[in-house]
DRENPA-3360 file (N, C-alpha, C; in nm, 2 decimals, always signed):
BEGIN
1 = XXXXXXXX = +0.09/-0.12/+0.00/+0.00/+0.00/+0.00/+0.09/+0.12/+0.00 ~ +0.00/+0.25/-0.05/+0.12/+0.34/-0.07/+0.06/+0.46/+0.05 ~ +0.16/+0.51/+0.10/+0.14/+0.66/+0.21/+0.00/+0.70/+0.23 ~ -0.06/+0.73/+0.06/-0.18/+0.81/+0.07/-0.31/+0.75/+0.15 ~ -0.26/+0.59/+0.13/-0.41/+0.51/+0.19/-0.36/+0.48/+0.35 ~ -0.28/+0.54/+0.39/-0.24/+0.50/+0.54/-0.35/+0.53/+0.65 ~ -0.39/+0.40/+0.75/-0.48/+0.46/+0.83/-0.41/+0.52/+0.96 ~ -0.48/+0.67/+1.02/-0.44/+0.78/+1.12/-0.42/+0.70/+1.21;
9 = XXXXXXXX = -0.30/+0.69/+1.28/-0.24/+0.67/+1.41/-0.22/+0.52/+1.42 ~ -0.17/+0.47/+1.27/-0.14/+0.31/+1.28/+0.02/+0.36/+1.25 ~ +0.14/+0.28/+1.39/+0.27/+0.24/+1.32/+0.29/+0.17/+1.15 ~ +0.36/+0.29/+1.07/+0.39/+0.22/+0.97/+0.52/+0.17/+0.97 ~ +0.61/+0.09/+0.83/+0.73/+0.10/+0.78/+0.75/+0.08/+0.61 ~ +0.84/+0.21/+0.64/+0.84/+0.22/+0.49/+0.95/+0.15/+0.42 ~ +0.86/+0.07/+0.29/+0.91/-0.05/+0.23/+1.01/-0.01/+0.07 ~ +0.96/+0.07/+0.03/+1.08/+0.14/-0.11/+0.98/+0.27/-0.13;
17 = XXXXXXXX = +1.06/+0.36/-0.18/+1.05/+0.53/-0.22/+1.08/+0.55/-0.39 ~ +0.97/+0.54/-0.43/+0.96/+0.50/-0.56/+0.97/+0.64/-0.64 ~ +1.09/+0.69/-0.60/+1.13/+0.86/-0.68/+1.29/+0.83/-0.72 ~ +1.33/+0.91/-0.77/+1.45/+0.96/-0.87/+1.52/+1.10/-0.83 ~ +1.65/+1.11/-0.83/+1.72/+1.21/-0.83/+1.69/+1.28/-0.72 ~ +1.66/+1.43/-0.75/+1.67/+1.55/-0.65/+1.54/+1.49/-0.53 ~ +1.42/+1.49/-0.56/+1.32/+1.44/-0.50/+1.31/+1.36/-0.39 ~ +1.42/+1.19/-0.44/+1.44/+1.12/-0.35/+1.57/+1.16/-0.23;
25 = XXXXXXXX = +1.66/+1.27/-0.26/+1.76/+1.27/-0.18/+1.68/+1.38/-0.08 ~ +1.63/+1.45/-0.10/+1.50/+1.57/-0.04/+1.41/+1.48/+0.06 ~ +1.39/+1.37/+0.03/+1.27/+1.29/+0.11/+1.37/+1.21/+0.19 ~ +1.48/+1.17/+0.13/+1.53/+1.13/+0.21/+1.62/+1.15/+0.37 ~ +1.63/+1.33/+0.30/+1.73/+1.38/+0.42/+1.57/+1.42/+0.55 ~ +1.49/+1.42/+0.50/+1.40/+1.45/+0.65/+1.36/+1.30/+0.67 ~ +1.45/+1.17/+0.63/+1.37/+1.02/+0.71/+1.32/+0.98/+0.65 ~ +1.25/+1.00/+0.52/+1.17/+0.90/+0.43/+1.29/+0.79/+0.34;
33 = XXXXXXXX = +1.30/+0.73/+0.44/+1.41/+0.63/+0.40/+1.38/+0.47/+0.41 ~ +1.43/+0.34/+0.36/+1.35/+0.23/+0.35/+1.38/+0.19/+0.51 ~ +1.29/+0.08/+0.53/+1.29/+0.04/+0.67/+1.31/+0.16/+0.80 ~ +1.25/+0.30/+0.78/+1.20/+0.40/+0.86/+1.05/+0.40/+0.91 ~ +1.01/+0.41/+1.02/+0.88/+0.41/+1.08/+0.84/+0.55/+1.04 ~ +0.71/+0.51/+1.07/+0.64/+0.66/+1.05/+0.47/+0.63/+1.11 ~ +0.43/+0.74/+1.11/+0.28/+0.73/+1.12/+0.22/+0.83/+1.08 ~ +0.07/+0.85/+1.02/+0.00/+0.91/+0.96/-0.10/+0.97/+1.09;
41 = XXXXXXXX = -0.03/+1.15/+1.11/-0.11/+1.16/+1.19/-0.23/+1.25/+1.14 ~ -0.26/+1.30/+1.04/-0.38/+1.34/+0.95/-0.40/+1.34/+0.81 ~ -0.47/+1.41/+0.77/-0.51/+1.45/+0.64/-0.55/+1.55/+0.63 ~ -0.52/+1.68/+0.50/-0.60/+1.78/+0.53/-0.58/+1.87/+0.38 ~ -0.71/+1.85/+0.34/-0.71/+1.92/+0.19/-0.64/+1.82/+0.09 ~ -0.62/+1.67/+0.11/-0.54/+1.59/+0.04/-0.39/+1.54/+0.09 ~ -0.32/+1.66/+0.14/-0.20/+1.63/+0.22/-0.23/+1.56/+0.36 ~ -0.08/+1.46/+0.35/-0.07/+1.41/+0.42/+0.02/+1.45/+0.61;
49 = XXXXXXXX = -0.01/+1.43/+0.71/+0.06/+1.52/+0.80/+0.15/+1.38/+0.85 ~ +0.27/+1.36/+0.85/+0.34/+1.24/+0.91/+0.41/+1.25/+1.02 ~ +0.40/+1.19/+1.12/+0.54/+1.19/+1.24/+0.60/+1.07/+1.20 ~ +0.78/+1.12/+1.15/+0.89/+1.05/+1.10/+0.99/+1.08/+1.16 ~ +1.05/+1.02/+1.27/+1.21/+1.03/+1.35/+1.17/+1.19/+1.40 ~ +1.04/+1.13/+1.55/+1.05/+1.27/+1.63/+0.99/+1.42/+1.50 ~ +0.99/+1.38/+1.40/+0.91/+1.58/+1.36/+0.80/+1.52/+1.27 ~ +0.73/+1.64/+1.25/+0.56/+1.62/+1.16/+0.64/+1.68/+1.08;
57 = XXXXXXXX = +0.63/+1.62/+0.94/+0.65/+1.70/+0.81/+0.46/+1.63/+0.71 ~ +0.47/+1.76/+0.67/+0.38/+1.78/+0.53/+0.41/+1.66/+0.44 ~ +0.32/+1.66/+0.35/+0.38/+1.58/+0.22/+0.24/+1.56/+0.11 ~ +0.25/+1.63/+0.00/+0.15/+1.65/-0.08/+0.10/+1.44/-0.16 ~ -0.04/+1.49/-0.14/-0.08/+1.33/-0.19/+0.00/+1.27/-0.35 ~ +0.05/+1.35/-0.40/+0.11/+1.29/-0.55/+0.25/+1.24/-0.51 ~ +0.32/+1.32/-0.40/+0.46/+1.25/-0.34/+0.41/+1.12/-0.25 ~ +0.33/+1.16/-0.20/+0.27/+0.98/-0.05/+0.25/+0.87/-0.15;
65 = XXXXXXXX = +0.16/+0.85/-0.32/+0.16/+0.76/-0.35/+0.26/+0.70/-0.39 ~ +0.42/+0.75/-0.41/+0.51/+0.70/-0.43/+0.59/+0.65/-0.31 ~ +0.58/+0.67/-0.21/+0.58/+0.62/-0.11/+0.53/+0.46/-0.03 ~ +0.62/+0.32/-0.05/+0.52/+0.22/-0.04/+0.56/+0.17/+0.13 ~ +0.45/+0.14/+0.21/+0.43/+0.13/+0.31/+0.40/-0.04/+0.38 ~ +0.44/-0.09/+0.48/+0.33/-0.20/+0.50/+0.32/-0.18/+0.68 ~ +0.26/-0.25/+0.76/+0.21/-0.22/+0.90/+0.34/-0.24/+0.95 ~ +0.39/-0.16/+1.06/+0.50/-0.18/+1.15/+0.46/-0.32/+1.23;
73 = X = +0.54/-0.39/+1.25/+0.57/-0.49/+1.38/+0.61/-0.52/+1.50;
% end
């Protein structure tokens, strides 16, 4: 499943970052990195709100579907 379908206040881990070049080194330096936790802690207007290593960052629904997810353990 990818970011955008995450349900609010379930531990994720993220499983591959399905971006290129500038984009993925950008997502990567704030933690969107493979086998990184995260959680979805809203939605709002389509964006996504994440807690990733301690901080909420933003992240627009067209970047979260590239983003693939499965349930933390």
């Amino acid at each position: 499943m990818n970011l955008s379908l995450a349900p609010i206040g379930v531990p994720m881990r993220i499983n591959k970052v399905r971006l290129k070049g500038e984009q993925k080194t950008q997502l990567a330096n704030m933690g969107f990195v493979e086998d990184s936790e995260l959680m979805a802690v809203s939605e709002n207007a389509g964006n996504i709100i994440v807690n990733i290593k301690g901080s909420r960052v933003g992240i627009g629904k067209e970047l979260a579907t590239r983003i693939m997810i499965t349930p933390s353990e």
